[in-house]
C-alpha positions, 0 to 999 in steps of 0.5 A: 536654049536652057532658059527657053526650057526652064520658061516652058517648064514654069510655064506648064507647071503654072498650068497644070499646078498653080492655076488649077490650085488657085481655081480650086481654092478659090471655088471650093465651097466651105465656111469663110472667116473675114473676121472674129475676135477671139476675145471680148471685153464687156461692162455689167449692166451695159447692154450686151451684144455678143459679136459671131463676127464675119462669117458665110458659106459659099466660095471667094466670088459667092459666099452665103449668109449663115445660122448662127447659134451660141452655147449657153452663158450667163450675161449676168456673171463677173469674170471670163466666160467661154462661148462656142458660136455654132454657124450652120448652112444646110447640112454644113457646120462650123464652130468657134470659140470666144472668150468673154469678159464681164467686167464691174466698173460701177461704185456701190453707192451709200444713201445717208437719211440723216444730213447730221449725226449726233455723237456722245463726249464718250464718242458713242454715236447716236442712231442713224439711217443707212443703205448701201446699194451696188449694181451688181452685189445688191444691198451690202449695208452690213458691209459699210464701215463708219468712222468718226472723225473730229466734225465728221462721220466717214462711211466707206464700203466697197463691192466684190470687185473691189470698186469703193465708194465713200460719204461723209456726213457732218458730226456734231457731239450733244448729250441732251437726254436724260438717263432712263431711270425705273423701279423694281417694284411697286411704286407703293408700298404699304407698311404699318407702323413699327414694320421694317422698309425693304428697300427694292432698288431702281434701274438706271441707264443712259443713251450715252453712258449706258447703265447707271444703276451703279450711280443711283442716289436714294433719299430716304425720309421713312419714319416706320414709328409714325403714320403717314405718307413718305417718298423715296427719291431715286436720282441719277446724273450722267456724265454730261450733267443730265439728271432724272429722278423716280419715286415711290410712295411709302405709306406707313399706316396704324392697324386700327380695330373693328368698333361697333358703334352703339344702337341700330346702325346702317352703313347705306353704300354705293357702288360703281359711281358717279354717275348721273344719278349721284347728284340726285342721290347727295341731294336726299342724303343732304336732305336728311343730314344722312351720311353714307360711303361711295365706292367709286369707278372712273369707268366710261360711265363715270366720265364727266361726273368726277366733281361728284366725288368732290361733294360727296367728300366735302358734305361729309360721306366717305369715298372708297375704292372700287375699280378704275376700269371695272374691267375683271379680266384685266383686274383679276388677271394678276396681284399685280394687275389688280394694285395697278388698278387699285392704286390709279384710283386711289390716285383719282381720289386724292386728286380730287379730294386731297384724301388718300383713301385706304377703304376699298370694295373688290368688284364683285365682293370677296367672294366673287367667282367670276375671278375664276375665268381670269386669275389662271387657277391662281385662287387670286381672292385667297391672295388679295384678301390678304395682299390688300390688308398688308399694304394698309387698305379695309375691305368692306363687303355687305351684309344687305343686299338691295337687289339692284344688281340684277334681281330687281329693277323695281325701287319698291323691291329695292325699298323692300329689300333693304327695310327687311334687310336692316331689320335683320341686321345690326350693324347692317352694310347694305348694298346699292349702286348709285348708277341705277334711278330705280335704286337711287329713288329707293333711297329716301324711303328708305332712310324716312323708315330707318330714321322713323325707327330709331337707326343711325345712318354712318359712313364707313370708316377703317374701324367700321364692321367689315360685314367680309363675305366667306372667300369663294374662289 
């Protein structure tokens, strides 16, 4: 009898609870998880699909698709990052939050140019070419660590995940350069005679050993009590037997005094050759046994006529320097610009001729302005005038001008010119550029009326009159 109660008490309870419980749980309408991880692990630089996992809206026998949204992060972050997933069905929302982790697994990688590298006997090692790229850090080539082992280079780098990466490259050991080996100075001094050298030193260094300055040997020939043309030798070895040498030419000269010669003389002088008028020009001097001086130029002009100044010098005539370039900015910049030009074509005339010439003109004269317009307020021709007779040269300017230069393009003009000229004159250094026909075809009437009255006609030399203009700068 009490089982049968107890049944029936179960048996309403199962109506009027259970039943109604279960009906309403699995009716009751609301967001539904059948599955959701709260934490995910992902690669950098795989594609990332974030997972909202398995969610509806609805009850156990109908349950509805949903929006689904996301909070912010940054796929491109390292490390754990929260999301929050929003999950909306018409009015109805629902959150959940995830935890996401980007991993790095990826090695930087090490790109070497050079499949050897060259290293010194001092272990000091020769120039290469690397890049270091990771996927994540970007370039970290100022990260990479080298290491040099017996036959091999050792690169080593490793990212901010501490993924590593290493490359060897075979190393070889060889010293076959030179030491690089320089002046302080100028690579001419002119000194006279009885004058004191002061020597101005080298710099040396090498590619292995670094500097060698320390190491540089002079060999020094100068005798200051005799004229003529000497080398001071600079050498210096590195440790692995390279050696390099240097030198600078000391010329030791004897100050000579202006003599006039007796009578009625003329010095005929040509500027800014050779050209293509010269040979025409050697001709009519050659003509009359007349000698004169040319002051030359390897400007563009000049190209291809260098063996003019070879004749010229062999039949007799004096060769001086005018210019290399003709170029007054570059040559009236500095001193210094100035005796580089100066002393590469001195250098074109001993080539040519053997001779070492120590007569010059300045471009322009000694008392060109244009100089102004280059030298920075420096006054430079009160400088070179000076500057130019300490080192041992004669500058000659003219006392005659011919007019070719810009005031005339007649060879009547220029005739005329130069007769009234060197009737003034005594001695007269007269003026004219080989590089003008019209001046050129000038020439032999000219000399028909000096030698019909009684002139000699001489080439410069150091103890020629100067004919020196007033300094205008």
């Amino acid at each position: 009898m009490k089982k049968k109660k107890i049944l029936g008490v179960l048996l309403i309870i199962l109506f009027l609870v259970v039943i109604p419980i279960v009906a309403i749980i699995l009716l009751w309408p609301g967001f539904r998880t059948h599955t959701f991880e709260e934490q995910k692990t992902y690669i950098y630089g795989e594609d990332i699909v974030l997972d909202a996992g398995d969610v509806c809206y609805g009850n156990s026998f109908l349950c509805n698709e949903v929006h689904i949204s996301t909070s912010e992060w940054d796929p491109k972050k390292l490390g754990e990052q929260e999301i929050t997933y929003t999950y909306k069905y018409e009015e109805n929302t629902f959150e959940r939050k995830q935890i996401i982790e980007i991993l790095d697994k990826e090695a930087p990688n090490i790109e070497v140019e050079e499949n050897q590298i060259f290293y010194c006997p001092n272990k000091k090692v020769y120039e290469y070419h690397l890049k270091a790229i990771d996927n994540y850090d970007g370039e970290i080539t100022d990260q990479v660590k080298s290491t040099l082992e017996e036959k091999e280079m050792l690169f080593e780098v490793e990212d901010s995940s501490h993924n590593k990466t290493q490359k060897r490259v075979e190393a070889i050991q060889k010293d076959d350069e030179k030491p690089i080996i320089s002046l302080n100075g100028s690579a001419q001094v002119s000194i006279e005679v009885n004058g004191t050298y002061q020597e101005s030193g080298a710099l040396a260094s090498d590619n292995c050993d670094g500097d060698l300055t320390s190491k540089i040997e002079i060999q020094n020939n100068i005798n200051t009590k005799q004229a003529g043309e000497y080398k001071v030798i600079y050498k210096v070895k590195d440790e692995f037997g390279n050696e390099a040498s240097i030198s600078r030419t000391i010329y030791v000269y004897q100050k000579s005094q202006t003599i006039i010669p007796n009578g009625r003389i003329v010095y005929l002088t040509f500027d800014d050759g050779p050209g293509p008028y010269t040979e025409k020009l050697l001709n009519t001097l050659k003509q009359y046994n007349v000698k004169g001086t040319f002051f030359v130029t390897d400007q563009n002009l000049s190209k291809g006529y260098e063996n003019m100044i070879k004749r010229a010098y062999e039949e007799g005539h004096t060769i001086g320097l005018h210019t290399k370039t003709h170029d007054y900015s570059q040559i009236y910049s500095s001193k210094e610009a100035y005796f580089q030009d100066l002393y590469a074509i001195q250098e074109k005339v001993k080539n040519l001729t053997g001779h070492t010439s120590y007569i010059i003109r300045f471009p322009g004269g000694s008392s060109n302005t244009v100089s102004r317009n280059y030298d920075r307020g420096t006054h430079i021709m009160s400088e070179l005038t000076k500057a130019v007779e300490a080192r041992g040269f004669v500058y000659f300017d003219w006392n005659v001008s011919s007019g070719d230069a810009g005031e005339t393009t007649s060879t009547s003009k220029v005739t005329s010119n130069v007769i009234d000229g060197i009737s003034r004159r005594n001695p007269a250094v007269v003026l004219q550029h080989d590089v003008k026909s019209f001046s050129v075809d000038a020439v032999e009437a000219i000399i028909q009326y000096g030698l019909s009255h009684g002139y000699q006609f001489l080439p410069l030399t150091k103890t020629s009159p100067t004919a020196h203009h007033g300094v205008n700068n």
